[in-house]
N, C-alpha and C positions, 0 to 999 in steps of 0.2 A: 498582635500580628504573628503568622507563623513563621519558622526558621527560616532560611531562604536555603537552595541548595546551595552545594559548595562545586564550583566550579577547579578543584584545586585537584591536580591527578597526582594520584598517589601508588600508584601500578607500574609492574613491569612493559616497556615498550619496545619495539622494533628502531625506535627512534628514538635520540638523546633527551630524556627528560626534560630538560633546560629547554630545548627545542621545540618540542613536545607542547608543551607549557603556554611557550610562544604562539604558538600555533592555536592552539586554543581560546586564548586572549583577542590573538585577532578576529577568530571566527565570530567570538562573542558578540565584538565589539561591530562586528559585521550585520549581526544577528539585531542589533540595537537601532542601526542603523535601518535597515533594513523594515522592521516596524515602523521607525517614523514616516518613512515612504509609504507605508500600506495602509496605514491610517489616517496619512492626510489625506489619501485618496479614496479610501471608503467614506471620510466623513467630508467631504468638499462636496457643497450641494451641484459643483457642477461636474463632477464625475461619478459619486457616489452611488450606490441603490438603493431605492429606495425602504429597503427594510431598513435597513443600516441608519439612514436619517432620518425616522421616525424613529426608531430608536436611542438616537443620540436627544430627539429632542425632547424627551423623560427624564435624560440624565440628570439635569440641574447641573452640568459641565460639561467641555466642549473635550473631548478627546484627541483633536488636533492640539490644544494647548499642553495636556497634562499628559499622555502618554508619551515617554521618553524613552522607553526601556521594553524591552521584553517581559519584562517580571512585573511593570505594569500593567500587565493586561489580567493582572488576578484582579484589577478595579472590576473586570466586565462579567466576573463569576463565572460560574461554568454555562457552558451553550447547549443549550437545550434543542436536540434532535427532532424534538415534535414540530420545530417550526417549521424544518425543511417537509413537513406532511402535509398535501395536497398544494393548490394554489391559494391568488395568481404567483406562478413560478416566475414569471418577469419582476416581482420584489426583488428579487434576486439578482438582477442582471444590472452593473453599473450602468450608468447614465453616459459615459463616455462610449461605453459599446452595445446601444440601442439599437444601432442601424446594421451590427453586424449580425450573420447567420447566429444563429443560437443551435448548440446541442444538449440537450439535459439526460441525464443517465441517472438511474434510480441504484436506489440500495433495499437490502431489506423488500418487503411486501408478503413473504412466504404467509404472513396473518395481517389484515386490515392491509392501509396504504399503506403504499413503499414511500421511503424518503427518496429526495430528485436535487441533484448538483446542477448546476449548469455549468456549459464548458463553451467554450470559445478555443481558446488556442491550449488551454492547461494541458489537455493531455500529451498534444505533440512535444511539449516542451518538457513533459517528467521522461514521454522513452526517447527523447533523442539524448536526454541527459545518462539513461539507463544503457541505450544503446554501446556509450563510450567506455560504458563495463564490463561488456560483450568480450569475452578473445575470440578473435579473427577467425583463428584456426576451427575454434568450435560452430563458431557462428558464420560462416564467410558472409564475405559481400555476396548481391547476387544472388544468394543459395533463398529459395520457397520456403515458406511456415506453413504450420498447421496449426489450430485454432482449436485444440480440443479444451475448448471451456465452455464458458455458460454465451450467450448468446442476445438479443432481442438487447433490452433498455440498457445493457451492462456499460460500464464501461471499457473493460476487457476486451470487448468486439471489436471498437474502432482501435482500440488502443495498440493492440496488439498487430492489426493490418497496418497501423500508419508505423512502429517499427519495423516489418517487415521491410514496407516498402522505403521509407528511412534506408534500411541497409540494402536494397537496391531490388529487393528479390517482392514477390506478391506472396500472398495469403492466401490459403485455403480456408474455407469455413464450413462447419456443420451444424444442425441445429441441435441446439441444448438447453431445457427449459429446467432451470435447478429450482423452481417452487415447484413443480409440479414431482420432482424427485422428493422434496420435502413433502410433498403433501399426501404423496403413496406411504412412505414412512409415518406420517402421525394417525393415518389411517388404519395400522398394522398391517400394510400390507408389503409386504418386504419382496414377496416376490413376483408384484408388478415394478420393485423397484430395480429388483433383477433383472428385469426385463428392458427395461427403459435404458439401464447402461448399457445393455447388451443392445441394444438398437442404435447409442451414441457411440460405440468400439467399431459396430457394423459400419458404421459412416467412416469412421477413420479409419480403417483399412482397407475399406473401398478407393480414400483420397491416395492413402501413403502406394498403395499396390498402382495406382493408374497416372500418377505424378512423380518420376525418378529425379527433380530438383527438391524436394522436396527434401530438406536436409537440418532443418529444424525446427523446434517445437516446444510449443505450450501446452500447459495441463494441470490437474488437480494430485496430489498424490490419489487418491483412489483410482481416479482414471489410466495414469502412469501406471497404477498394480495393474489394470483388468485390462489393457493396452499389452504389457508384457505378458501376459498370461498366451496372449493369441500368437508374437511375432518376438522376433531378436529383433530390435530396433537397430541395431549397428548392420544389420541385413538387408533392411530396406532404407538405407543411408542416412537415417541421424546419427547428426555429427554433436550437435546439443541442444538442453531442453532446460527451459525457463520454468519452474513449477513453482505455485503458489495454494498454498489455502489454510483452512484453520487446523488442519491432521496435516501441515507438516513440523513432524516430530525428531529430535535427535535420534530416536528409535527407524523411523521412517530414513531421516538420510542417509545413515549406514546400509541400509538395505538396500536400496537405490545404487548407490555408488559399488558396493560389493557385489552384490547379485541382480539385480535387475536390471542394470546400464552395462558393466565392467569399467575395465581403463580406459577406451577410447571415445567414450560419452563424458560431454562435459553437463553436470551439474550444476543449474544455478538456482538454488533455492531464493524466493524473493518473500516479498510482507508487503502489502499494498490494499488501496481501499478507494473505495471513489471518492471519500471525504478528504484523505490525505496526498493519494496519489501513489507513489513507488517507492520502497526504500531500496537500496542497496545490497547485498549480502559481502557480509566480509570475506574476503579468499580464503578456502579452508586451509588452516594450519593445522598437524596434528596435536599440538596443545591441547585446541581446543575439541575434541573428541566427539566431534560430527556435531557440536551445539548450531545451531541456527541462528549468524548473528547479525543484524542488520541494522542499518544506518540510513534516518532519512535524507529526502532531500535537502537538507538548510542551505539557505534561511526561511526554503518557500515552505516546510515544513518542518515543525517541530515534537517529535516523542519525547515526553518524561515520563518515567516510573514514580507512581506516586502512593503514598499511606491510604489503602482505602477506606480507610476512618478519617485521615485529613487529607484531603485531596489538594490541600495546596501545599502540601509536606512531599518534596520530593526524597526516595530511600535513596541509602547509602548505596556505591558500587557492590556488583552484586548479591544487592539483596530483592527480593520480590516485593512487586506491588502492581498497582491496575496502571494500563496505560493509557494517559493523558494526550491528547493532541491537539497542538495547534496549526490551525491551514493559513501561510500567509501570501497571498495572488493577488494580482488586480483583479483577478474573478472571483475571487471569493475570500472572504475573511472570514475564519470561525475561533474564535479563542477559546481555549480550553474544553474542551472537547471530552469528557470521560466516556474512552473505547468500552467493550463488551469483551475487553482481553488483561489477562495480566503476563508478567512475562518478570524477566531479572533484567537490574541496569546496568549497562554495557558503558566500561572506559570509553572515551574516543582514544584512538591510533590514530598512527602516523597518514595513511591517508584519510580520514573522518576526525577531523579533532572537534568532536562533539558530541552530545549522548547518543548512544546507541541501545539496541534491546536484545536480550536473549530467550530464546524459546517462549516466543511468542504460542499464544493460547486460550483456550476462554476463558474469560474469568473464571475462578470456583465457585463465589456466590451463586452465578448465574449456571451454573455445569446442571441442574437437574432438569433446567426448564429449556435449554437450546437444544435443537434438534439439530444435529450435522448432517448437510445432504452430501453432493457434489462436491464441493469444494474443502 
């Protein structure tokens, strides 16, 4: 059997070690519990889905009896991506909420089918938890968003309207098709791709110029560059901006912050996926020298940095390795999960005492065959 990680911190904290410690142990122990809820519920033939109980009934054991723990669910091996590919996307959906609205939001697709989540209440419930990381000041109640992301099956779309309107204000939206931006790109054609953001900046300058609530904003770091390139955004009143994707860089946040935003633009670099939902960003300290550090949501979600040779070998505090995740919802159960990212494992602190990641990225193995669009 492989080592198991060491939950044991051994880093400098903002808060008393001993404390610290504490804190930790409970989250664990939260984290423990927390699983036995979600798997007697995926596997209870009367609330479960039915992938889930086909599934179990392979196992030659009952996973309501014998998972107890977190670190049990290395029984279930890694989860395989390809199943969330095509339908019937109803396997998918618990038996307890059959009769509710169903939303499914895809990932991937830029080549063959896209993978499809389904959602019910998940996403309202990762950004109102995100929302409470918002400061005010940057973010007001009340104040309008902008939507400069990707668009159609995402999750982003609704996700980002329902925090909006969460903090009281509505959403602006434009349309943004990021396969079609990857597919100008694998095409060599770079400047239809030029073209295409220059027609997605057109839209959001047209919204920010004709909406003066309009006071914060989502976006890609690309788009965030070719956005500044047209306007001083503290001009046409954001106040702050939520950015996400696979090019945001410690390179990339320094620039943002120093030159592209200044001081009165709050920055919140995030990490998110439709498999996992939202992580966190930790409040920049200068310590840490513009790194990108993030913290999921646990217990509903779990990051490990792991050996990409033994994937059930999580590395040491900052060292590299691929990241590992696990989704644990009433809507959806995915254990172990190996991302398309590697990144460095992140102490938990005083407010996260639990794994975190740094400078999230694509994996290396995979860096010669991913195309990066929009995001």
């Amino acid at each position: 059997m492989a080592p198991r990680p060491t939950y044991t911190i051994a880093v400098t904290s903002h808060a008393p070690l001993d404390q610290l410690q504490k804190n930790v142990n409970s989250a664990r122990e939260r984290l423990d519990a927390h699983v036995r809820e979600i798997v007697a519920w995926h596997f209870d033939p009367s609330t479960g889905c039915p992938f889930w109980l086909d599934y179990a009934s392979k196992l030659g054991w009952d996973p309501r009896r014998e998972i107890h723990t977190y670190d049990d669910l290395d029984r279930f091996g890694n989860f395989n991506d390809e199943w969330l590919r095509g339908g019937p996307v109803r396997r998918w959906v618990p038996k307890a909420y059959a009769d509710r609205p169903i939303f499914v939001f895809e990932t991937g697709g830029s080549t063959g089918v896209p993978k499809s989540r389904i959602n019910i209440d998940d996403f309202r419930i990762d950004y109102e938890d995100f929302s409470e990381k918002l400061p005010d000041a940057h973010f007001p109640k009340g104040a309008d968003w902008l939507q400069l992301g990707p668009t159609g099956p995402r999750r982003l779309r609704l996700a980002v309207e329902h925090l909006a309107q969460h903090r009281g204000g509505i959403c602006f939206q434009l349309d943004l098709d990021p396969r079609w931006f990857i597919k100008t790109l694998k095409m060599g054609r770079a400047d239809w791709a030029e073209d295409y953001k220059r027609h997605v900046i057109d839209q959001a300058l047209t919204l920010l110029r004709a909406h003066p609530n309009i006071q914060c904003l989502f976006t890609t770091p690309k788009l965030l560059e070719a956005l500044c390139d047209k306007v001083a955004l503290e001009k046409v009143g954001i106040k702050g901006i939520f950015c996400g994707g696979t090019e945001m860089t410690p390179k990339f946040h320094r620039r943002a912050v120093e030159e592209l935003l200044g001081p009165n633009i709050y920055f919140a670099p995030t990490y998110g996926n439709t498999l996992m939902g939202l992580a966190t960003h930790k409040a920049p300290a200068p310590e840490d020298d513009y790194a990108i550090i993030y913290y999921p949501p646990a217990p509903r979600a779990v990051i490990e940095v792991v050996d990409p040779n033994a994937p059930t070998r999580v590395v040491d505090y900052g060292r590299t390795g691929r990241v590992r995740l696990t989704t644990l919802t009433r809507e959806f159960f995915m254990p172990r999960f190996l991302e398309r990212d590697e990144c460095e494992r992140e102490a938990p602190c005083a407010q996260y005492p639990w794994d975190g990641v740094r400078n999230v990225r694509p994996f290396s193995a995979f860096a010669t065959t991913v195309v990066e669009g929009v995001y």
